[in-house]
C-alpha positions as CSV (number, residue, x, y, z in Angstrom):
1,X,203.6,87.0,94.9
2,X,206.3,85.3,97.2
3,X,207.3,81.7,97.1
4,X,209.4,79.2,99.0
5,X,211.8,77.5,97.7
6,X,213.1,74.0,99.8
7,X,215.5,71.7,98.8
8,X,214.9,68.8,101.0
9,X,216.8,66.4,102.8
10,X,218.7,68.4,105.7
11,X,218.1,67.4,109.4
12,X,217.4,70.3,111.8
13,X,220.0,71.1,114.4
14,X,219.8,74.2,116.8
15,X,217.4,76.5,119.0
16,X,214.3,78.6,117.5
17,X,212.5,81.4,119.0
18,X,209.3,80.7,119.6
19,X,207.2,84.0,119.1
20,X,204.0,85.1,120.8
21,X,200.8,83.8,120.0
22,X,198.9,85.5,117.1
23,X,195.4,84.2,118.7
24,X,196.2,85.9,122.2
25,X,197.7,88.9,120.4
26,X,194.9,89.9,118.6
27,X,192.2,90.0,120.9
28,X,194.7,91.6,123.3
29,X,195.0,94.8,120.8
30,X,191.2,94.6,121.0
31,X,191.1,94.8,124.5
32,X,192.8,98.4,124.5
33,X,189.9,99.7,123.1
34,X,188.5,99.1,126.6
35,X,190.3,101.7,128.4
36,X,191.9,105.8,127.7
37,X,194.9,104.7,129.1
38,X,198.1,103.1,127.3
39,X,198.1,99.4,127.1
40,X,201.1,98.0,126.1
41,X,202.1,94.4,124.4
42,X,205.1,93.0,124.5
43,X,206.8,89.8,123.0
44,X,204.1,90.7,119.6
45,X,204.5,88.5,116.4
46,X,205.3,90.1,113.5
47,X,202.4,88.9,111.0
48,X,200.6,89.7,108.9
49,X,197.3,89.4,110.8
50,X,198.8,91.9,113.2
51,X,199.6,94.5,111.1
52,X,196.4,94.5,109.3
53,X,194.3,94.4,113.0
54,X,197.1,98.0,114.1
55,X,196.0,99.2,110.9
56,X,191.8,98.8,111.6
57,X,192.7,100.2,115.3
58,X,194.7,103.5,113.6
59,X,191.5,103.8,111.1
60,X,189.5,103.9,114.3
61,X,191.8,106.8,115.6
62,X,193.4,104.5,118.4
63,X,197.0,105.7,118.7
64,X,199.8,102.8,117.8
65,X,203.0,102.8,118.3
66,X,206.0,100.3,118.1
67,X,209.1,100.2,120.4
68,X,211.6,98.2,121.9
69,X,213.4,95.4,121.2
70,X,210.9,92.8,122.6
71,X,208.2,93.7,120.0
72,X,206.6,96.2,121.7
73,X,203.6,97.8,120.4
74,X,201.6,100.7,122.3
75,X,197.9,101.4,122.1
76,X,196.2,104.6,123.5
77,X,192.6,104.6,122.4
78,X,191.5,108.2,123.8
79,X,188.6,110.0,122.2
80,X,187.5,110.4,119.8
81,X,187.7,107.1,118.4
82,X,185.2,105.9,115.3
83,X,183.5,102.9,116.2
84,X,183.4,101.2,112.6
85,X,185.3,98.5,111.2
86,X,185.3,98.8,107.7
87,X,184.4,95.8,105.2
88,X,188.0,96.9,103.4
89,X,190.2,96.6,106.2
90,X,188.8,93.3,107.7
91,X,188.1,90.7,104.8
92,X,191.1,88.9,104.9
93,X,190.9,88.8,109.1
94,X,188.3,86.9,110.8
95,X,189.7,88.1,114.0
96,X,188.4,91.5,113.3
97,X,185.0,90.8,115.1
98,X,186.8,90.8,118.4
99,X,186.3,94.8,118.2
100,X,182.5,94.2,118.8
101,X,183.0,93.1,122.2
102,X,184.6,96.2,123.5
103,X,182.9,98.8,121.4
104,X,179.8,98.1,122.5
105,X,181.1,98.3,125.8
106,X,183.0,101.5,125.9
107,X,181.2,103.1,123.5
108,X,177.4,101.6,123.0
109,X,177.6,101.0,119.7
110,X,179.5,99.4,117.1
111,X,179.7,98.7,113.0
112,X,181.5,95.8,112.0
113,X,182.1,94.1,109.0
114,X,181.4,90.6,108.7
115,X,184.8,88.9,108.8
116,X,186.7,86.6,106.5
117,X,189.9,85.0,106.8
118,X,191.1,81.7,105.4
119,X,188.4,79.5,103.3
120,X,188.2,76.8,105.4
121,X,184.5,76.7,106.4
122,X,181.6,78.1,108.4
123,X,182.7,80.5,111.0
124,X,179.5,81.8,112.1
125,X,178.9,85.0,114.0
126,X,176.0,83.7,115.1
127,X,176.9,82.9,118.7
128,X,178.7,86.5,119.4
129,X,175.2,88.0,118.4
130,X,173.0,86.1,120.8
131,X,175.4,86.2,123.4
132,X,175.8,90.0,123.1
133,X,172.0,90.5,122.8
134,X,171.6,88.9,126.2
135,X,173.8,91.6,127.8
136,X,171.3,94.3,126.3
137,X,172.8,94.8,122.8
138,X,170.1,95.6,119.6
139,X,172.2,94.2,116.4
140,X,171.2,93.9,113.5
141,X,172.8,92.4,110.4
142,X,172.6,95.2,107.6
143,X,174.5,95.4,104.3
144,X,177.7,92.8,105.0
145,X,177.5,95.0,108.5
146,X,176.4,94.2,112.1
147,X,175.5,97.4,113.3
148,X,175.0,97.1,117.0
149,X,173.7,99.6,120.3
150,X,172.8,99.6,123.3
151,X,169.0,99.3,124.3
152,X,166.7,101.9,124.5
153,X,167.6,103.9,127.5
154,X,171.0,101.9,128.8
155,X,174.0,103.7,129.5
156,X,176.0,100.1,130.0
157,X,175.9,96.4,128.8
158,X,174.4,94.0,131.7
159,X,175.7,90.9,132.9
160,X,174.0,87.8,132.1
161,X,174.5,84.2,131.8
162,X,175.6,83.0,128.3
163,X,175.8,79.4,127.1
164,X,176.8,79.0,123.6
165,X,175.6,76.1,121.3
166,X,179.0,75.0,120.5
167,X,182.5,75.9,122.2
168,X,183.5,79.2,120.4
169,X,187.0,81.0,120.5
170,X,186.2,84.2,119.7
171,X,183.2,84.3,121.2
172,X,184.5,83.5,124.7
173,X,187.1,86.5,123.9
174,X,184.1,88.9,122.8
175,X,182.2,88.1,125.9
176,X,184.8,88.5,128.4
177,X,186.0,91.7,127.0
178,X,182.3,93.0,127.0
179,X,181.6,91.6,130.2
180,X,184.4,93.5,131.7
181,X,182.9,97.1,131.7
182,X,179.4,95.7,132.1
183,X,176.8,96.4,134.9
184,X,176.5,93.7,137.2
185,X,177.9,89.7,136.9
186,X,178.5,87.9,133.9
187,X,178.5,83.9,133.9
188,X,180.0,81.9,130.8
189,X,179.0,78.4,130.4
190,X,180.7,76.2,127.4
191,X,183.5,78.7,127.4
192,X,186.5,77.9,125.6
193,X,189.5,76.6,127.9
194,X,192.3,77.5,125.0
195,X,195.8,79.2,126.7
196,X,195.1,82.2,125.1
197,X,191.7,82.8,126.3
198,X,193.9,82.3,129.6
199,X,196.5,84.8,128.7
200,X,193.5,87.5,127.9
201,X,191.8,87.4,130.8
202,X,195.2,87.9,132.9
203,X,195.9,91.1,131.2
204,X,192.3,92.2,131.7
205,X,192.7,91.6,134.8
206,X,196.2,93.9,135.0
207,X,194.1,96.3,134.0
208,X,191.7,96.3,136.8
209,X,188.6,93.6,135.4
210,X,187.9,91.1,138.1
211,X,187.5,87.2,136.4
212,X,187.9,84.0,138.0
213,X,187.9,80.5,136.3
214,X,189.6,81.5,133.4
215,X,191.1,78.4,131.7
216,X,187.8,76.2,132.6
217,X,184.3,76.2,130.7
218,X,183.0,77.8,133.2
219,X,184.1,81.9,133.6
220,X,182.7,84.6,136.4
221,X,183.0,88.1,135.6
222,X,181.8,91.1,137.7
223,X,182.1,93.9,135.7
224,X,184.0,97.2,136.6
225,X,182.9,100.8,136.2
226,X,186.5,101.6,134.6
227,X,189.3,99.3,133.0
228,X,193.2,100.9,133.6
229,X,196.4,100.5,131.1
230,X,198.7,97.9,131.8
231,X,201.8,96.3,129.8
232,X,201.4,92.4,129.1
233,X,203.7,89.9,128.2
234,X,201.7,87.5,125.4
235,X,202.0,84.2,125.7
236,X,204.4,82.1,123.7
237,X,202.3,80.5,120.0
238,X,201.5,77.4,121.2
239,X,200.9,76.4,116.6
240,X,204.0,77.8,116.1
241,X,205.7,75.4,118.3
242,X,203.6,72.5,117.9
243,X,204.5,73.3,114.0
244,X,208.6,73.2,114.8
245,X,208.0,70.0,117.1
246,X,206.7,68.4,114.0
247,X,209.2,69.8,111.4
248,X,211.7,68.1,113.5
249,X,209.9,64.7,114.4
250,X,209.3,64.6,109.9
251,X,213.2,66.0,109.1
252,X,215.0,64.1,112.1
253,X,217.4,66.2,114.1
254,X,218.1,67.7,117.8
255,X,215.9,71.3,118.0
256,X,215.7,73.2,121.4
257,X,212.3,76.1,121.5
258,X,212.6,78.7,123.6
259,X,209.4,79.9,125.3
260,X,207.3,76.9,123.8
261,X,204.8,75.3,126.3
262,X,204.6,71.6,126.5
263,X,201.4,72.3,129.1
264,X,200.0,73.7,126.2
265,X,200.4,71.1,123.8
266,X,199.7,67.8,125.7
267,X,197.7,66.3,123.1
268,X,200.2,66.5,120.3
269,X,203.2,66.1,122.3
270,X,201.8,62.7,123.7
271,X,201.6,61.7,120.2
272,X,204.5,62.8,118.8
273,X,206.1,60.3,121.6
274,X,203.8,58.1,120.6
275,X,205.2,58.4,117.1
276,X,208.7,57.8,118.5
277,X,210.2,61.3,118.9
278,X,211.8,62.6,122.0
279,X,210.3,65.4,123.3
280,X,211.2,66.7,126.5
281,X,210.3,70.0,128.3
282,X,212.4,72.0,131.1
283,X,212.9,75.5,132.5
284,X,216.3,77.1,132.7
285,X,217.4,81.0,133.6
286,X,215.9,82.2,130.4
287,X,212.4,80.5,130.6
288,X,210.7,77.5,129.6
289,X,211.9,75.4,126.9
290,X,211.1,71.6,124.7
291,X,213.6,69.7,123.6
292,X,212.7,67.6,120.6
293,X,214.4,65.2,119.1
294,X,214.4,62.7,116.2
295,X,215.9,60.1,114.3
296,X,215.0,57.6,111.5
297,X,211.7,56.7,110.1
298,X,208.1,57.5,113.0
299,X,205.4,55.1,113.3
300,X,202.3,57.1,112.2
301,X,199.4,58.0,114.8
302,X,195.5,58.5,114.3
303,X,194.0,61.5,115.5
304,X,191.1,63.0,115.9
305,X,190.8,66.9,116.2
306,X,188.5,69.0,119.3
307,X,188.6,71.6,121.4
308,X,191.6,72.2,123.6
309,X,192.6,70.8,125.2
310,X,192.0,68.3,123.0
311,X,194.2,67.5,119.4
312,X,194.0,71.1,117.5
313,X,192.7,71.7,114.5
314,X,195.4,73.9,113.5
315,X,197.6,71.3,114.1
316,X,196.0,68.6,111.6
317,X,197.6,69.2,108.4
318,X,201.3,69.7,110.3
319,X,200.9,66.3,111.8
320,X,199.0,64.7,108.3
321,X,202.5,65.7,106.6
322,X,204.6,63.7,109.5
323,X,201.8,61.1,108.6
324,X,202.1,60.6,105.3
325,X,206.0,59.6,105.8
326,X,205.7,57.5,108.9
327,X,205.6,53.9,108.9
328,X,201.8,52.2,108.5
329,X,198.7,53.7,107.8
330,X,196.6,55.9,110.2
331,X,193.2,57.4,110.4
332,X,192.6,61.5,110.6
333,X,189.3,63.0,111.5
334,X,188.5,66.7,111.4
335,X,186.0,67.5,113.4
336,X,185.8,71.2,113.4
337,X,185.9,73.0,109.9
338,X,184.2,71.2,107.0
339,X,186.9,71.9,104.4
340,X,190.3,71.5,106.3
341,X,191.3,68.8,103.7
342,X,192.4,71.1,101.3
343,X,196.1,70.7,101.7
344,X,195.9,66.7,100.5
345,X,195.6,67.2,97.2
346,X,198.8,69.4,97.2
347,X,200.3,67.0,99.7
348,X,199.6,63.9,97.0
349,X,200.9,66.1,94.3
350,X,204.7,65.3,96.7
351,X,203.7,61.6,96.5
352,X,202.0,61.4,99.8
353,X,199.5,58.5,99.9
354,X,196.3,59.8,101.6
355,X,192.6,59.4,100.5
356,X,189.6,61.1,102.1
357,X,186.0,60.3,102.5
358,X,183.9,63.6,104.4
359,X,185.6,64.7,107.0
360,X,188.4,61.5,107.6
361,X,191.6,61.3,105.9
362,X,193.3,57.6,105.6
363,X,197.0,58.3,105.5
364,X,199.2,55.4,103.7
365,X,202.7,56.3,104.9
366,X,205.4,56.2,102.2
367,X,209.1,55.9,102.7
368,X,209.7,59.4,100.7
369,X,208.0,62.5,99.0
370,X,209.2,63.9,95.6
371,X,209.7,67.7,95.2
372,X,207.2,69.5,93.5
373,X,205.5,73.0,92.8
374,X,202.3,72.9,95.2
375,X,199.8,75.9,96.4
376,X,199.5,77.0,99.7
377,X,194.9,77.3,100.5
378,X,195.7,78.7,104.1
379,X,197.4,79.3,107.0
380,X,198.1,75.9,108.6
381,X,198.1,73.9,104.9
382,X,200.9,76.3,104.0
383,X,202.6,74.5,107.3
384,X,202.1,71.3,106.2
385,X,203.7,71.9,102.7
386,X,206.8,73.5,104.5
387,X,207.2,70.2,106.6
388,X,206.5,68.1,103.7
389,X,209.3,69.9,101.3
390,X,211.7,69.5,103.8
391,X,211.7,66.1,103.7
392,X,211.0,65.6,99.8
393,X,213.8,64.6,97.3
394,X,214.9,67.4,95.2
395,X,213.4,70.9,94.6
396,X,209.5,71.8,96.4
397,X,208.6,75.2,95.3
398,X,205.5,76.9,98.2
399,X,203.5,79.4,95.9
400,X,201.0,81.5,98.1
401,X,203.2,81.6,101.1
402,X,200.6,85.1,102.1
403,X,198.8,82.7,103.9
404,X,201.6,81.9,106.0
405,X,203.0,84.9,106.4
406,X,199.1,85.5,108.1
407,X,200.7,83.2,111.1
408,X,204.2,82.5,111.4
409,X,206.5,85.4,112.1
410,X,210.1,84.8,109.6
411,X,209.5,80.8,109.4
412,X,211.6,80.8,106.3
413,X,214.5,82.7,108.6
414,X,213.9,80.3,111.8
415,X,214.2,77.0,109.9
416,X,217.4,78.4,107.8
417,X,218.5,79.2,111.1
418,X,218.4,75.4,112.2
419,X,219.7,74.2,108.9
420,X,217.0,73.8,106.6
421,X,217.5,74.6,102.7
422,X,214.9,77.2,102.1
423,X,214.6,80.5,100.7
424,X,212.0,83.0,99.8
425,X,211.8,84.1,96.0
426,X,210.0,87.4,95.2
């Protein structure tokens, strides 16, 4: 099993490549299931989680192919393809629900494994169910499975009106992919606003859908007898750079991000200036940019985590590291997963100073960490261990880096890049 290995202590100094965003990606390579023609995605992280959703798409006899130089990967998903998404191939990925959308809508019917993904709380399905249901679907929950049709004697999913009990991600994603090829107008309420909800509905609608107040809580869609191919640029990760802006603000140093979105980040760039950092964002003759820079000791910043565009929750343990060696003491709710405290203890294992009580962390800042051996629990806490060894005297040693690799595409290779002491050990 891979490790990192960081010897702390170096500023940052340089430009990193921002990649594209694994959450717009992945429901993007769903959204080919939606059409015979090729779709093709461009500017595609190389993680983990994208490799395992190409593989469930080639087990469902879609055709994949990469190419290019700009991460280019190809979908054709001609018949036959096997509506099924096996419990194997998805229970590491709670991203592989997005198929259920556009099975059911191409095909009428669908089996898909309940998802997993990192152990971080409830993610219930509950909400794609209901909302599915009121566009015609029967599912039932059999065996780990939902196994899902069409009603008795519908050739199409209808549109309908679908307000969720709470703002939901995938869901939104599910819907609008389903409402897409469906019979008449579909109206979200409590949608989720997030960029990459944004960035999905603009290829679906290069391949012929027609949507309107994407990027609001409140989406129209007037479904389409047939969807086209198209070839989509996906959106820059807006965790990825929200992840370097803090790497910087905690190391100190003068780091430029190509493709990263300030727009997309308000809420922790405002803090992060809060903090004392100097973040800055432009646009030059190849693309947008931030500037961030940062010297000496931050003053700390409480938080409290929501839905975009409010503070992220995948951004809570990245800025809880640049917390816990800021001047003063600050205050961290987590409002959205139940057990998203998981990387404190391995964070107070470096010396941080942080004690929690339900779902708020009280974050003492000390002037300096101490390198040790910690253990990565998922995706974002294996962020904020990589932030917090770069800063650390001596030696910090990342064991269970799989769950970063899930996310960030060569982050080991980017911060080296920059000037970081890191190095992955097999």
């Amino acid at each position: 099993m891979d490790k990192l290995r960081i010897t702390g202590g170096r500023t940052l100094h340089g430009t990193v490549q921002i990649s594209g965003a694994k959450n717009a990606a992945l429901p993007e390579m769903c959204a080919s299931l939606l059409t015979t023609d090729l779709v093709t995605l461009n500017n595609m992280p190389r993680l983990r989680d994208v490799a395992t959703m190409r593989h469930l798409l080639d087990n469902m006899g879609v055709q994949t192919a990469a190419h290019g130089d700009r991460g280019g990967l190809s979908f054709r998903a001609a018949d036959p393809i096997r509506p099924e998404a096996s419990y194997d191939l998805v229970k590491t990925m709670r991203a592989s629900v997005l198929v259920l959308g556009p099975l059911l809508a191409r095909f009428g019917q669908a089996r898909v494994s309940l998802p997993g993904g990192c152990a971080i709380g409830s993610r219930p399905v509950d909400q794609h169910i209901k909302g599915l249901q009121a566009m015609g679907a029967e599912i039932d929950v059999e065996h780990g499975y939902m196994v899902a049709r069409l009603a008795s004697g519908r050739s199409r999913l209808r549109g309908a009106r679908i307000a969720t009990d709470m703002v939901t991600v995938t869901g939104t994603e599910n819907f609008l992919m389903a409402a897409a090829l469906a019979e008449g107008e579909t109206l979200l309420e409590n949608a989720a606003q997030e960029p990459e909800i944004a960035d999905l509905a603009e290829m679906l609608i290069a391949m012929g859908a027609k949507i309107e107040g994407h990027g609001t809580s409140r989406i129209q869609i007037q479904g389409v007898d047939r969807l086209q191919g198209c070839t989509h640029q996906v959106v820059a990760d807006r965790i990825e750079t929200g992840t370097f802006l803090c790497a910087v603000a905690a190391a100190g140093g003068d780091v430029l991000l190509r493709h990263g979105r300030a727009e997309h980040l308000e809420a922790v760039v405002d803090k992060l200036r809060e903090a004392g950092a100097h973040v800055e964002s432009g646009h030059d003759e190849q693309g947008v940019f931030i500037h961030v820079r940062s010297a000496g000791r931050l003053k700390a910043q409480s938080f409290r985590t929501t839905e975009y565009p409010g503070f992220p929750t995948d951004m809570q343990a990245q800025f809880m590291a640049l917390n816990s060696i800021s001047s003063g003491t600050s205050k961290v709710t987590e409002t959205i997963f139940e057990n998203r405290f998981m990387h404190v203890n391995e964070l107070v294992r470096l010396g941080a100073h942080i004690q929690t009580d339900g779902k708020v962390a009280v974050v003492e800042g000390v002037e300096r960490l101490s390198g040790a051996t910690v253990m990565a629990t998922d995706l974002r806490a294996s962020a904020s261990l990589v932030i917090a060894g770069l800063v650390a005297q001596g030696e910090t040693t990342v064991d269970r880096i799989y769950h970063l690799d899930r996310g960030y595409d060569q982050m080991e290779a980017k911060l080296r890049a920059i000037g970081a002491d890191i190095e992955r050990v097999k």
